[in-house]
Backbone as JSON Lines, residues from 0, in Angstrom:
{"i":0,"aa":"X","n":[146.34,186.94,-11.22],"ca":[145.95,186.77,-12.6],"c":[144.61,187.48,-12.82]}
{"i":1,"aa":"X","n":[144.79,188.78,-13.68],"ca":[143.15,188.86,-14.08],"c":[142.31,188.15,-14.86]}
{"i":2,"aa":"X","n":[141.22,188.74,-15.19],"ca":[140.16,188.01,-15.69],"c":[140.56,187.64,-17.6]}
{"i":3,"aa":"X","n":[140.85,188.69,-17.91],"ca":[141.44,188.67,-19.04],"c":[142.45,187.82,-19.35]}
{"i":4,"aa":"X","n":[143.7,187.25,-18.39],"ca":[144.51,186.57,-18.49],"c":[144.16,185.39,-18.14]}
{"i":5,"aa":"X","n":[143.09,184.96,-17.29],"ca":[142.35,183.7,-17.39],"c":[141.96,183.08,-18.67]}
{"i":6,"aa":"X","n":[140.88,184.26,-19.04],"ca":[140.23,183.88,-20.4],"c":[140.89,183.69,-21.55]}
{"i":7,"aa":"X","n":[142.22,184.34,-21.76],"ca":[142.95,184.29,-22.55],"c":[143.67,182.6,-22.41]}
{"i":8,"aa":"X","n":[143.96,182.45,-21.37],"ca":[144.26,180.42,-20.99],"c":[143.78,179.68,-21.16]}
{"i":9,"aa":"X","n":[141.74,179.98,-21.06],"ca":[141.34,179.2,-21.04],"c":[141.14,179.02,-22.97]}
{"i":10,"aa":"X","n":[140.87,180.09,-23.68],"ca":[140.74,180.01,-25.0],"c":[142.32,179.47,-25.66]}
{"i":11,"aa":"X","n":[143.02,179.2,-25.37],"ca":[144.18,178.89,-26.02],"c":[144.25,177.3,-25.93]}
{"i":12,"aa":"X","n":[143.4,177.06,-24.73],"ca":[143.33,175.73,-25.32],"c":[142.29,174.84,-25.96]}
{"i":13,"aa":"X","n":[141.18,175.57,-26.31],"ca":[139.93,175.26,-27.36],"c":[140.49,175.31,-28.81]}
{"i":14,"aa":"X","n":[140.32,173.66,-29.0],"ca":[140.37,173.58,-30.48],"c":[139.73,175.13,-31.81]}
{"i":15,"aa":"X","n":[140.16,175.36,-32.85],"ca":[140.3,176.26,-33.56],"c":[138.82,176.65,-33.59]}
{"i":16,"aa":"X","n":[137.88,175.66,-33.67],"ca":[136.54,175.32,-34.65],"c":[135.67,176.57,-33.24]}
{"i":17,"aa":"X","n":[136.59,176.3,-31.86],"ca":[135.3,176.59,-30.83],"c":[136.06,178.11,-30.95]}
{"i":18,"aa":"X","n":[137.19,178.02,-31.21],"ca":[137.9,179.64,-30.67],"c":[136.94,180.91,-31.96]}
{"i":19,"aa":"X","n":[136.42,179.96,-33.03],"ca":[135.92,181.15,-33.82],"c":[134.64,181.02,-33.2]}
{"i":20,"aa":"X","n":[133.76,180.19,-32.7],"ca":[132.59,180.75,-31.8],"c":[132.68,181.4,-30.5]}
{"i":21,"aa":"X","n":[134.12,181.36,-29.85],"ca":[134.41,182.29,-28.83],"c":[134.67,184.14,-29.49]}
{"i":22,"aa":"X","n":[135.16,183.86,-30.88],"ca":[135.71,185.32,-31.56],"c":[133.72,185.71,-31.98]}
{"i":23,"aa":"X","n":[133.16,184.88,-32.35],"ca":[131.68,185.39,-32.81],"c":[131.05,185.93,-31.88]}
{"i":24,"aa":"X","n":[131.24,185.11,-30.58],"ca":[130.21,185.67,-29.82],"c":[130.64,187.49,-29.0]}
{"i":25,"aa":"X","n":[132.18,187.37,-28.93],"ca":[132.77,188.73,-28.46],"c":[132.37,189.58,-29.4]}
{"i":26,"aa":"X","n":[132.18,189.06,-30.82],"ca":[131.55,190.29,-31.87],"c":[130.72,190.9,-31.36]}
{"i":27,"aa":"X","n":[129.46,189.52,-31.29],"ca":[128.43,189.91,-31.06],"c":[128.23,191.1,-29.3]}
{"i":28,"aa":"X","n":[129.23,190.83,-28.71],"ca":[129.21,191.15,-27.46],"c":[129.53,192.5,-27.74]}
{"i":29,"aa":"X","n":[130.35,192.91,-28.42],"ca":[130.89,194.53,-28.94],"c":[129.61,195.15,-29.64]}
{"i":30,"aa":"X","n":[129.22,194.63,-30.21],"ca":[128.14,194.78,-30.78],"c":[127.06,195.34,-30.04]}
{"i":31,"aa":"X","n":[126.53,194.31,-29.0],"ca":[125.75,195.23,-27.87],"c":[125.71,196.11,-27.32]}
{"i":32,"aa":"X","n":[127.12,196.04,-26.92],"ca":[127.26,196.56,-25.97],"c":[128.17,198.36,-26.81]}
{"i":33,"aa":"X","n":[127.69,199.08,-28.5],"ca":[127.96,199.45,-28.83],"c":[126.39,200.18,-29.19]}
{"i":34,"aa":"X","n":[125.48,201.15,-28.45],"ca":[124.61,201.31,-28.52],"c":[123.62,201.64,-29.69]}
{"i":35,"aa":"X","n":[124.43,202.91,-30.35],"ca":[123.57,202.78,-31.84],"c":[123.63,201.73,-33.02]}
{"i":36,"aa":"X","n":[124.82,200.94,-32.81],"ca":[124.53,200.02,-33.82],"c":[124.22,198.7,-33.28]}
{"i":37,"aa":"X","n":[123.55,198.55,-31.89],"ca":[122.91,197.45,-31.18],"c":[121.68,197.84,-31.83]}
{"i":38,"aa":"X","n":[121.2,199.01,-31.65],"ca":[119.97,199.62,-31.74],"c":[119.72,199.52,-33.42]}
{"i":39,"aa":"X","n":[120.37,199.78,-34.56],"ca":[120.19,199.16,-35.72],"c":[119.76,197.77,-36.16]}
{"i":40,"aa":"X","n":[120.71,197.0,-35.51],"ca":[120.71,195.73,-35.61],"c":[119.43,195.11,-35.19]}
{"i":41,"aa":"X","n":[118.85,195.7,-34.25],"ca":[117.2,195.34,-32.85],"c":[116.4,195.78,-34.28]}
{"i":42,"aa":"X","n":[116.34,196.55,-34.87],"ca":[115.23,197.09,-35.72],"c":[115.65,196.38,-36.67]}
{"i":43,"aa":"X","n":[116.52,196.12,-37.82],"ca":[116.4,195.14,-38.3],"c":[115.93,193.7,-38.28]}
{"i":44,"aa":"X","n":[116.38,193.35,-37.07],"ca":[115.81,191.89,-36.81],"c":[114.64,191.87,-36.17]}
{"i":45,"aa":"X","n":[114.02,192.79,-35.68],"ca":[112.48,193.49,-35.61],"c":[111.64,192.97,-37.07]}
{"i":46,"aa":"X","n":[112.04,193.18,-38.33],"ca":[111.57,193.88,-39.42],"c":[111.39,192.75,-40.24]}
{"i":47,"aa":"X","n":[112.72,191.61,-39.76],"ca":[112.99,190.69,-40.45],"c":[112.2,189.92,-40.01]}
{"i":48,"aa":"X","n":[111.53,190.01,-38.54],"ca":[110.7,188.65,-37.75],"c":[109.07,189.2,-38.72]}
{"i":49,"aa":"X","n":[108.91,190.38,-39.27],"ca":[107.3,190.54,-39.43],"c":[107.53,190.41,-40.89]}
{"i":50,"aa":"X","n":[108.2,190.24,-41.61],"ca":[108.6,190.29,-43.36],"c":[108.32,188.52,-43.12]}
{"i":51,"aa":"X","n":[109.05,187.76,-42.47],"ca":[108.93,186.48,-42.52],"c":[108.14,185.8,-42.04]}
{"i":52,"aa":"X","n":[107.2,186.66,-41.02],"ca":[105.96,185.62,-40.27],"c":[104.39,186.45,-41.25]}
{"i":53,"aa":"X","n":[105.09,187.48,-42.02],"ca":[104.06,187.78,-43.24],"c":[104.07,186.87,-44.43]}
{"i":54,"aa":"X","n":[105.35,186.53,-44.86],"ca":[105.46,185.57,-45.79],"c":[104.92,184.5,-45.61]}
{"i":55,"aa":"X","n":[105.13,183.61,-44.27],"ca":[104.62,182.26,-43.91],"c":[102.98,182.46,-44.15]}
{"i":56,"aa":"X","n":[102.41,183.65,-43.64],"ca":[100.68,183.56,-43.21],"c":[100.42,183.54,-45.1]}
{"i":57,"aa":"X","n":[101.15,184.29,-46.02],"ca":[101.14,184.39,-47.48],"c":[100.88,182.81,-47.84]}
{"i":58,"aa":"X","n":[101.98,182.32,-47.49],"ca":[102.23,180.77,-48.22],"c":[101.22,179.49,-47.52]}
{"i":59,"aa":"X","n":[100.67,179.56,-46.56],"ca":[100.27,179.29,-45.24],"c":[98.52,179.33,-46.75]}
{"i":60,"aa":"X","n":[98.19,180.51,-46.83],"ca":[97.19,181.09,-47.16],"c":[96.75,180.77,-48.7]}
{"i":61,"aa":"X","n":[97.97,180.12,-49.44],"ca":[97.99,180.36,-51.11],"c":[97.89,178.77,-51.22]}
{"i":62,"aa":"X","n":[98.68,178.13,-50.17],"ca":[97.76,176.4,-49.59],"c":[96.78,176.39,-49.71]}
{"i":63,"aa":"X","n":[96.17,177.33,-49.05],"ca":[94.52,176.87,-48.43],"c":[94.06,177.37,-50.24]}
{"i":64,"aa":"X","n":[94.12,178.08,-50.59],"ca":[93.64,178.54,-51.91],"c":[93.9,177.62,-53.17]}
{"i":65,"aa":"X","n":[95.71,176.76,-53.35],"ca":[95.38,175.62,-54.01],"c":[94.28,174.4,-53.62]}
{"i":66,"aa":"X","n":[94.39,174.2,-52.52],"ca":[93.85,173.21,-51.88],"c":[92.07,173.35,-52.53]}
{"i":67,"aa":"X","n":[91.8,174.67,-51.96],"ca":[90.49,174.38,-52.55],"c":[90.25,174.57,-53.96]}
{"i":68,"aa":"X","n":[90.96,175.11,-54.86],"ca":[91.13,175.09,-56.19],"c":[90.83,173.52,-56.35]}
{"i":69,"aa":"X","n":[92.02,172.91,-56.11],"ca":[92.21,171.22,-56.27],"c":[91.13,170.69,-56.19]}
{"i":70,"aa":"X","n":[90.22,171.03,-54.57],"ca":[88.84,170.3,-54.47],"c":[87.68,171.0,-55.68]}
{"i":71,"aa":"X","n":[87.81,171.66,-55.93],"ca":[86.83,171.99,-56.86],"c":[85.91,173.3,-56.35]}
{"i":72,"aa":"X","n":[86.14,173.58,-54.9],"ca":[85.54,174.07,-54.04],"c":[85.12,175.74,-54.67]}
{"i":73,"aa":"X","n":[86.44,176.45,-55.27],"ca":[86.3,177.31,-55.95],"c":[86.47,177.32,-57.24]}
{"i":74,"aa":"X","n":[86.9,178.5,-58.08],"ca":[86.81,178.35,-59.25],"c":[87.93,179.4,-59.67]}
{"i":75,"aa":"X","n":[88.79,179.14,-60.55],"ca":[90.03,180.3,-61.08],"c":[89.59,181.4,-61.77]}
């Protein structure tokens, strides 16, 4: 029995719910292992981690600026 015909046994008997996180993760596995559009995907989610840890230091920052508004500390 190869490996393929294993895996194929063993997924046939995982309820439906797990066989689509077995089909997601082979996406994702084609995916990698598919070099320029691994390499798209890396720079996107590159882009997406500094867009969103820019936003947080934004919101993070516009706190501290109500906050002292609120105290009186500054002035609008």
């Amino acid at each position: 029995m190869t490996i393929q015909d294993s895996t194929i046994l063993k997924i046939q008997q995982l309820p439906d719910s797990l066989v689509q996180e077995v089909n997601d993760y082979v996406d994702f596995l084609l995916l990698k292992h598919n070099s320029p559009r691994w390499q798209l995907w890396h720079q996107f989610s590159e882009g997406l981690e500094t867009v969103e840890s820019d936003f947080f230091d934004y919101l993070r920052n516009l706190e501290d600026y109500e906050n002292r508004l609120a105290r009186g500390e500054i002035q609008w």
